[in-house]
C-alpha positions as CSV (number, residue, x, y, z in Angstrom):
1,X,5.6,-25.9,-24.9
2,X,7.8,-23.2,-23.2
3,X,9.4,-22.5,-26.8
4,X,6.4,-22.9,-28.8
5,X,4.4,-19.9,-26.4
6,X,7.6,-17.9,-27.1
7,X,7.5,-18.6,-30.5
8,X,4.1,-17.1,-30.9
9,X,4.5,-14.2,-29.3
10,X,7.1,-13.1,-31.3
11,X,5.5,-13.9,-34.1
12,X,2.2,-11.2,-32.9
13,X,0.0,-14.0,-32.5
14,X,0.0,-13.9,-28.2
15,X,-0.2,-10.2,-26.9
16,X,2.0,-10.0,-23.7
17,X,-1.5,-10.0,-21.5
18,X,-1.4,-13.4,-22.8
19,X,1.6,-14.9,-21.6
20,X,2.9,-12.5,-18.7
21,X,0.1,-13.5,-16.6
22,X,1.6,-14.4,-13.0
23,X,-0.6,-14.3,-10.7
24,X,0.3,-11.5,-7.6
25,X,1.1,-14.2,-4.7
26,X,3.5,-16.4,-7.1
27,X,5.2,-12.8,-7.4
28,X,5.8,-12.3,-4.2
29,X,7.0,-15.5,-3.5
30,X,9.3,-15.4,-6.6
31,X,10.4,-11.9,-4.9
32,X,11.4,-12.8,-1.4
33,X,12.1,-16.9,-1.8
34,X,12.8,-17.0,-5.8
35,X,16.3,-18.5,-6.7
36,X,17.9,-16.6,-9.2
37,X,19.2,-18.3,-12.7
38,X,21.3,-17.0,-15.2
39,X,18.7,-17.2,-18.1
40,X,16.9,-13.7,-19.6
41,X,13.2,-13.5,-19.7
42,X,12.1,-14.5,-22.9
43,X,9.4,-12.2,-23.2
44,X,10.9,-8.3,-21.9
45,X,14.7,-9.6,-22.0
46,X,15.4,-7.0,-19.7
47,X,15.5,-9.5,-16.3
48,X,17.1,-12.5,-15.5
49,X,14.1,-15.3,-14.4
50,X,14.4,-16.8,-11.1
51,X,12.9,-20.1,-9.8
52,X,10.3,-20.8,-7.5
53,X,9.7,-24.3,-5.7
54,X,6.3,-25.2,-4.3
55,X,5.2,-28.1,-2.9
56,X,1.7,-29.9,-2.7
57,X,0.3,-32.8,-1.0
58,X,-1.7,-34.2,1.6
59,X,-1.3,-31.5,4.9
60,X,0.2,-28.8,3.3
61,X,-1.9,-25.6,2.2
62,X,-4.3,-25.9,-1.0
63,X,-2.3,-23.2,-3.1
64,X,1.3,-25.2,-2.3
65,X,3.8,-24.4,0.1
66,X,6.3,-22.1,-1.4
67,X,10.2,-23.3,-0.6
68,X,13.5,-21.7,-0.2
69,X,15.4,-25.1,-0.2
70,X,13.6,-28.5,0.2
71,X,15.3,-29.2,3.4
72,X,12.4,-26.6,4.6
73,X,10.0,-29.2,3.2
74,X,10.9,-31.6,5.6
75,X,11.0,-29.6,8.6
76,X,7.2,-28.2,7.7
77,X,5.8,-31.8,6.8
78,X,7.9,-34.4,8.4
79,X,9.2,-37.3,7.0
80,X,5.6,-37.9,5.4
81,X,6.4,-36.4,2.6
82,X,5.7,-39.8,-0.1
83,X,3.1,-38.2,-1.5
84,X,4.0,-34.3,-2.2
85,X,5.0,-33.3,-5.3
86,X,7.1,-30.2,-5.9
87,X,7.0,-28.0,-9.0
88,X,9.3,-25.5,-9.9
89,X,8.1,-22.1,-12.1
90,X,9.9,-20.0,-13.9
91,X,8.9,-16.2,-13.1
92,X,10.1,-12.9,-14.3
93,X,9.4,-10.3,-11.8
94,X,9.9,-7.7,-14.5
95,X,7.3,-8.7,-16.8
96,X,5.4,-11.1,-14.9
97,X,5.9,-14.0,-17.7
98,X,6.0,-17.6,-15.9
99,X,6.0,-21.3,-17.1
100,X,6.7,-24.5,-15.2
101,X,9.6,-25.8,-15.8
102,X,9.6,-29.4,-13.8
103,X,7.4,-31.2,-11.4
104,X,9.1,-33.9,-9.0
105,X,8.9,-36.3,-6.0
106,X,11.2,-35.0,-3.2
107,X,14.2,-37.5,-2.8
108,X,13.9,-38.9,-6.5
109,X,16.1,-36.2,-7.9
110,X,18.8,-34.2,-6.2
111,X,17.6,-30.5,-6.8
């Protein structure tokens, strides 16, 4: 999906309003928790993307708890964490492009 967005805006057929649309929390979160990576932004290939890891479950706020580290998911939610699920985004602080890039069960991967 990630490719095929790129793709068309390349091609002219997305404007940038259409695919650098981050919304302003999910910036500031990438801004002050965001891990960086060493892959360019696809759309203004001017900044490198970082990652941002939210989780979402039962007892944790509606719109996800951002996470530096998922060790910080267990100290804010316990050991009742079976059913959270954790997504990381892709988010260019430059341009404001963003795409999610995974969605996981804490413990079932090593991340």
């Amino acid at each position: 999906m990630r490719e095929s967005i790129v793709k068309e805006y390349r091609r002219g057929r997305l404007g940038r309003l259409d695919v650098c649309d981050a919304q302003p929390e999910l910036l500031r979160v990438a801004k002050n928790l965001g891990r960086e990576s060493e892959t360019e932004c696809p759309i203004c290939e001017a900044e490198q993307l970082v990652h941002v890891t939210f989780a979402f479950g039962p007892g944790l706020p509606s719109g996800g708890l951002p996470l530096a580290d998922l060790r910080e998911l267990e100290r804010k939610a316990g050991r009742g964490t079976t059913d959270v699920a954790c997504y990381i985004v892709e988010v260019c602080t430059g341009c404001a492009w963003n795409h999610l890039l995974s969605v996981f069960a804490p413990g079932a991967n090593d991340r």
